[in-house]
TORMIDO-69149 format. One line per 5 residues: number of its first residue (from 0); their letters; for each residue x, y, z of C-alpha. Coordinates in steps of 0.05 Angstrom, whole numbers, plus 5000, padded with zeros to 4 digits. Example, Ala and Ser with C-alpha at 12.3 -4.5 7.8 and 13.67 -1.06 7.14 Angstrom:
<seses>
0	AS	5246:4910:5156 ~ 5273:4979:5143
</seses>
This chain:
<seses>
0	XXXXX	5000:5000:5000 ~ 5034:5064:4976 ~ 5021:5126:5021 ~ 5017:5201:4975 ~ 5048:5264:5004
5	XXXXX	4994:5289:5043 ~ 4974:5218:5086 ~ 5059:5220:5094 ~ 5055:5297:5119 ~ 5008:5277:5165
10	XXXXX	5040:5212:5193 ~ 5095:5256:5206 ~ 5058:5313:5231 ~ 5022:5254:5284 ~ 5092:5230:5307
15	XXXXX	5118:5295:5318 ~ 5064:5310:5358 ~ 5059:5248:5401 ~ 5135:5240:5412 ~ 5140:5315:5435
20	XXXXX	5083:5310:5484 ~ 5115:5238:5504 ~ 5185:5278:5511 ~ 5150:5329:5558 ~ 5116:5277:5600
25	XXXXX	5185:5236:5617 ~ 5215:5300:5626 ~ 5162:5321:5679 ~ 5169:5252:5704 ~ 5242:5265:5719
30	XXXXX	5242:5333:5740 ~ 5251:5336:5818 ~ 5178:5379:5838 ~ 5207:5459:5862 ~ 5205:5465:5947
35	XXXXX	5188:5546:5926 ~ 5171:5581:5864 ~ 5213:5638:5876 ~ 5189:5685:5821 ~ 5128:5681:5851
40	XXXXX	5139:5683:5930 ~ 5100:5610:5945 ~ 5102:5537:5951 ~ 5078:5498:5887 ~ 5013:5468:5896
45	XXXXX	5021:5387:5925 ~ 5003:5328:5895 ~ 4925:5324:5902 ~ 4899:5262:5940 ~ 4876:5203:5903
50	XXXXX	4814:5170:5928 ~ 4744:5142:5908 ~ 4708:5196:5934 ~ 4768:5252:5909 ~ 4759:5235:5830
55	XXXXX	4680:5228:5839 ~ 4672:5300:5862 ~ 4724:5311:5807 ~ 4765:5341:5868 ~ 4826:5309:5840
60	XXXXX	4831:5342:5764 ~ 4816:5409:5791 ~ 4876:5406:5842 ~ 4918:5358:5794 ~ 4907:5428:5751
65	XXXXX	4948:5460:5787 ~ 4990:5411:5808 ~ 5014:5394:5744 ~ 5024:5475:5722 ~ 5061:5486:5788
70	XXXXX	5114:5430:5775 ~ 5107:5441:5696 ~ 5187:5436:5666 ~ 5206:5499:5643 ~ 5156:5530:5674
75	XXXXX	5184:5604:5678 ~ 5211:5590:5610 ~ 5140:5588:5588 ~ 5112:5644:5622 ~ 5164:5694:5604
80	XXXXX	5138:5667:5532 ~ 5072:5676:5541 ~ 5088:5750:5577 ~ 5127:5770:5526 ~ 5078:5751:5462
85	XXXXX	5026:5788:5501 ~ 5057:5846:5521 ~ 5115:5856:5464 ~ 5081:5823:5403 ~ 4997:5832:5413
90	XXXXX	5021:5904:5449 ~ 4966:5888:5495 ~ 4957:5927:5562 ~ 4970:5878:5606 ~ 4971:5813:5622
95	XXXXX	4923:5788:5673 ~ 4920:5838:5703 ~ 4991:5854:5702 ~ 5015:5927:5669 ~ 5077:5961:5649
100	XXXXX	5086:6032:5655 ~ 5135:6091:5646 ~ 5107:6133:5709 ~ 5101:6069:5768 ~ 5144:6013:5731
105	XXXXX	5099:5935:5740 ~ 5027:5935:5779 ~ 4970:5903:5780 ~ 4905:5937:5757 ~ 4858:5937:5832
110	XXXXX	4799:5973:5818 ~ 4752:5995:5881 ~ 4699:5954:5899 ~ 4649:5997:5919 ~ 4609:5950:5964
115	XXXXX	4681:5923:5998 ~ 4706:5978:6014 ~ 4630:6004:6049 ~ 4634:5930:6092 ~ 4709:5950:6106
120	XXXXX	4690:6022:6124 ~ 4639:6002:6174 ~ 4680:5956:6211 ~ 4730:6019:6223 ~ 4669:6054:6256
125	XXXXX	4657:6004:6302 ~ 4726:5998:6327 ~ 4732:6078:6318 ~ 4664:6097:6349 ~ 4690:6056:6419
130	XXXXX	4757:6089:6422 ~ 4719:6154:6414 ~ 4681:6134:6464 ~ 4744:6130:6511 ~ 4772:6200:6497
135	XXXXX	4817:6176:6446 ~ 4820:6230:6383 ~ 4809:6187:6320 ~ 4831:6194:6240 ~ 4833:6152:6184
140	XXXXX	4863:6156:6115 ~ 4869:6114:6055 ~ 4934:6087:6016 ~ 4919:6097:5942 ~ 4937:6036:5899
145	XXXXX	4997:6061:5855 ~ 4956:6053:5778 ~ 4918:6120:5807 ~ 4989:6144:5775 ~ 4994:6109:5715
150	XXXXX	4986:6137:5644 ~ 4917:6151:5633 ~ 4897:6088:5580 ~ 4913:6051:5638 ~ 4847:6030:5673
155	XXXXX	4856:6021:5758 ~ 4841:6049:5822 ~ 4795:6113:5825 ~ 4813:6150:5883 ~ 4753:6189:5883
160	XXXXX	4707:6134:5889 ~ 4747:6109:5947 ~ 4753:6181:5984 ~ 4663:6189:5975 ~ 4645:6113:5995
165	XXXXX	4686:6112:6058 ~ 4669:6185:6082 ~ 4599:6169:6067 ~ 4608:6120:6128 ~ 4664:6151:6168
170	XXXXX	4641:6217:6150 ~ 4641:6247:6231 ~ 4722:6218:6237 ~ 4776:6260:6217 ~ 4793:6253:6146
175	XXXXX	4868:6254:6125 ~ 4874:6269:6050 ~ 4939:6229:6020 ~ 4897:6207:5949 ~ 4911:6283:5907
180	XXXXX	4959:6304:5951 ~ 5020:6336:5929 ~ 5053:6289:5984 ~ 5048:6221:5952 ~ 5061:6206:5880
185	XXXXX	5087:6159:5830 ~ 5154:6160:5850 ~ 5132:6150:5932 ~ 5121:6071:5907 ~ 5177:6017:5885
190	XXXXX	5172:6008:5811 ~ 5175:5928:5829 ~ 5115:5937:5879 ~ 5054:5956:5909 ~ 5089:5989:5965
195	XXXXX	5109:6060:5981 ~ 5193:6065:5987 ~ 5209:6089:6051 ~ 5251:6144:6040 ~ 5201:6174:5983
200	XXXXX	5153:6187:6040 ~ 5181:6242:6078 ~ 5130:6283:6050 ~ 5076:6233:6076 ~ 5104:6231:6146
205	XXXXX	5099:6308:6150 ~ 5027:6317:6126 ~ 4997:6261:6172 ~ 5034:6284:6229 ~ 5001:6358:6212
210	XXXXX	4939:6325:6216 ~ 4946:6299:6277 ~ 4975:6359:6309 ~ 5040:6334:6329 ~ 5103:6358:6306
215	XXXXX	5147:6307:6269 ~ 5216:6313:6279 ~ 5246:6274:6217 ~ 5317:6302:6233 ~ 5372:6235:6261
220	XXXXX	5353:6181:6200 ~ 5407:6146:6173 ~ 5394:6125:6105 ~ 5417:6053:6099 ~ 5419:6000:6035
225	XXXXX	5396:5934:6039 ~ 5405:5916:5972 ~ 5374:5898:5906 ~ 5281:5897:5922 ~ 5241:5857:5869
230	XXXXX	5172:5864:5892 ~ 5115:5826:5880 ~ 5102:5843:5814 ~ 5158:5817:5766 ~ 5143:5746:5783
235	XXXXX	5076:5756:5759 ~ 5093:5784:5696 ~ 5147:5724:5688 ~ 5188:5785:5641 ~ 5263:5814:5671
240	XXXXX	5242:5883:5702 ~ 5309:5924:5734 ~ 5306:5917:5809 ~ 5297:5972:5855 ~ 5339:5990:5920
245	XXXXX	5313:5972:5977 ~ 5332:6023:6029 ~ 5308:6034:6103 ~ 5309:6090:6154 ~ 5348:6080:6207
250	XXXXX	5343:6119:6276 ~ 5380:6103:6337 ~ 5339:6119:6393 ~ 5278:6078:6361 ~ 5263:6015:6398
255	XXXXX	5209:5953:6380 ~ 5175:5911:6425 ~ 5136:5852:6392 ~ 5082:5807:6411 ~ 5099:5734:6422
260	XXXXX	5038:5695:6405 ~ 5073:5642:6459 ~ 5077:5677:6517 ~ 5031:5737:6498 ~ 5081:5782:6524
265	XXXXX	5121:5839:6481 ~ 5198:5819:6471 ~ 5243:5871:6446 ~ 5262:5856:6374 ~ 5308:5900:6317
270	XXXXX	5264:5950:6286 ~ 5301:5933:6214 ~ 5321:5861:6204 ~ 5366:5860:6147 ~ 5369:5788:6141
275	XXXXX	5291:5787:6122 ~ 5325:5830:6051 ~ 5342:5767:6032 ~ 5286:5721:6045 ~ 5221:5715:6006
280	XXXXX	5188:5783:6014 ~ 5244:5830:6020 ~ 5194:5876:6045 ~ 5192:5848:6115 ~ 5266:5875:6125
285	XXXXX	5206:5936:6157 ~ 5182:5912:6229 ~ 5186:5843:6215 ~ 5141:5825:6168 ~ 5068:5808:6193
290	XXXXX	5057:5818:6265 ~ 4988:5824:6304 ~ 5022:5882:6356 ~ 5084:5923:6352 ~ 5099:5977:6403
295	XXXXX	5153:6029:6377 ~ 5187:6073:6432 ~ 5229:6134:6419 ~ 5257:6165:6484 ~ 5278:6232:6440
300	XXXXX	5208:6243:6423 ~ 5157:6281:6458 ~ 5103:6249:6507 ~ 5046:6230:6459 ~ 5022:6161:6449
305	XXXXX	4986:6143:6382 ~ 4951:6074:6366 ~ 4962:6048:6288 ~ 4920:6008:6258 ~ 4950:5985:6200
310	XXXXX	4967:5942:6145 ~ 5042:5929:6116 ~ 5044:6003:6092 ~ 5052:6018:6165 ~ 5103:5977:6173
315	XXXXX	5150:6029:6133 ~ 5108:6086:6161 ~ 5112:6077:6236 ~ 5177:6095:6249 ~ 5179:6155:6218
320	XXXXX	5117:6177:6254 ~ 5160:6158:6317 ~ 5195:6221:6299 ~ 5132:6259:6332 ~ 5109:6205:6387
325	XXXXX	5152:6175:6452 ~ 5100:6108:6436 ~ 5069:6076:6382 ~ 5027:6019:6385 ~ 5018:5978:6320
330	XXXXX	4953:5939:6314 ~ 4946:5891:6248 ~ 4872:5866:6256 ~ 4877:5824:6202 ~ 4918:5779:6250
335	XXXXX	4884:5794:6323 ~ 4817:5796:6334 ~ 4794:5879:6368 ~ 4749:5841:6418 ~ 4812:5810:6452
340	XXXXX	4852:5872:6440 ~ 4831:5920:6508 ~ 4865:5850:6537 ~ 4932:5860:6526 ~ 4916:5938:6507
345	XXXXX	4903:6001:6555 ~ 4877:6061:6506 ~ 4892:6114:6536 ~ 4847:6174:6541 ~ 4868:6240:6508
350	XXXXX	4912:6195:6453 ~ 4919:6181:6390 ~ 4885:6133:6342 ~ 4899:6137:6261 ~ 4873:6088:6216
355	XXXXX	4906:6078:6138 ~ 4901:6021:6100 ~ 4913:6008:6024 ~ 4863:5984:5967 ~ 4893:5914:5972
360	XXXXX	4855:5912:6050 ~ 4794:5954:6035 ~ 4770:5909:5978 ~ 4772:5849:6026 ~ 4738:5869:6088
365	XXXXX	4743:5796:6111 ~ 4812:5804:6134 ~ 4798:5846:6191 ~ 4778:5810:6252 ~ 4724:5866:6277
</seses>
């Protein structure tokens, strides 16, 4: 039986196909499974359990899914493929979700949830209607996600919406404007990140310390590097993006005081660990990372005690705004729950109480424990 050109093309095409797919499988098979994809700051996803009941609720495939992407050879190989078509050949706008731009280098378009961000808002007024209620003088404010300063074709955060949904519910606390100030702009973030770089917010310090009617005293930092920062964002985007430098302000009279979730007790701590620069997120080189209470201390400043509630932008924040207060209490409610906080907790009458959170906490209002 003779074969023509086309049934030969297509024998050949066939064995091509099978013997590359069969290459990629024994390959995979081979490949030792990644303890951390480090591009992307996590653990791949495990080997699903196999079971009866796991393939009948199809349980299995949609966790083998990701299983078998996670541990995929070549895996960043492919992405930065699949970045760079989209991006560099398509000239698309982003990709998922992912942007490039001149003014704030790599983010990730976060658009304000409208009906998040009222949930979040009214969980502030509960906490902030009881410390009122003890004499302490509140504020709030609001971190605007870095696309507000993007080129305008790129679609993202509206600042504006933001600022009228949460004074329409914390409309009787004091309102600190950083969203339009001239304060905060697109160079106050890493151009890796989502968050502000801590010697770009000088500016930032002063104006919320005006606010609050203390006077910061930003004199004594040391400006210290830590080294190359890639953020967040260049492992999603799987494309090479120039790192930024990830320095910290030092001051020498600034102490922290962390609480063990052992002994429920505070243990002094560095304020900057420089070791953390070199760990997953670079970013917890600031405080430490996560942590349910911090209390900052600065003997040189003067006798005023303010109570943060905050999310990681605080953690760069805080000791800056030690510059204007002898003691500052950092609470993270996404990690301690404010009905066990007047446990371990005096407020103090006559203090201060200043909540700012970004877009990335706003739009989930099921992170904090209120």
């Amino acid at each position: 039986m003779e074969y023509g050109k086309a049934e030969l093309r297509h024998f050949f095409n066939t064995f091509v196909f099978i013997g590359t797919i069969g290459a990629l499988f024994i390959l995979n098979l081979l490949s030792p499974s990644p303890e951390v994809l480090a591009s992307e700051r996590r653990k791949p996803a495990k080997f699903p359990e196999l079971s009866i009941s796991t393939i009948a609720s199809a349980g299995f495939m949609n966790k083998f899914e990701g299983y078998a992407a996670d541990n995929f050879a070549f895996r960043d190989s492919f992405r930065a493929l699949r970045a760079f078509t989209v991006l560099d050949v398509l000239r698309m706008t982003d990709k998922s979700g992912i942007y490039r731009s001149k003014n704030v280098g790599v983010g990730e378009f976060r658009r304000v949830d409208a009906k998040a961000y009222a949930q979040s808002a009214e969980k502030i007024k509960t906490v902030a209607d009881s410390l009122r209620a003890g004499g302490t003088n509140v504020y709030f404010t609001f971190v605007p996600d870095k696309s507000a300063y993007a080129e305008r074709y790129m679609p993202g955060f509206d600042p504006q919406l933001a600022e009228d949904t949460l004074l329409g519910i914390l409309g009787g606390i004091n309102y600190i404007k950083l969203a339009g100030s001239d304060a905060l702009g697109a160079g106050s973030f890493y151009r890796t990140d989502l968050h502000w770089d801590q010697p770009e917010i000088f500016e930032v310090a002063e104006l919320i310390c005006q606010a609050l009617g203390a006077v910061p005293d930003l004199g004594g930092y040391s400006k210290k590097n830590a080294g190359d920062f890639r953020g967040v964002y260049p492992g999603q985007l799987a494309l090479p993006v120039p790192a930024d430098s990830l320095f910290y302000m030092d001051l020498s009279t600034l102490k922290a005081s962390y609480l063990s979730e052992k002994t429920l007790q505070f243990e002094q701590s560095p304020v900057y660990d420089p070791q953390r620069a070199g760990g997953i997120d670079p970013y917890d080189l600031f405080l430490q990372g996560p942590q349910p209470l911090i209390i900052l201390e600065n003997e040189a400043a003067p006798e005023k005690e303010l109570y943060l509630f905050r999310d990681s932008f605080g953690s760069s924040l805080a000791p800056f705004l030690a510059g204007a207060y002898s003691k500052i209490t950092l609470i993270d409610l996404r990690y301690i729950n404010w009905k066990i906080l007047n446990q371990l907790i005096r407020f103090e009458p006559g203090a201060d109480a200043l909540f700012i959170y970004s877009s990335q906490i706003f739009n989930n209002p099921s992170v904090l424990q209120v």
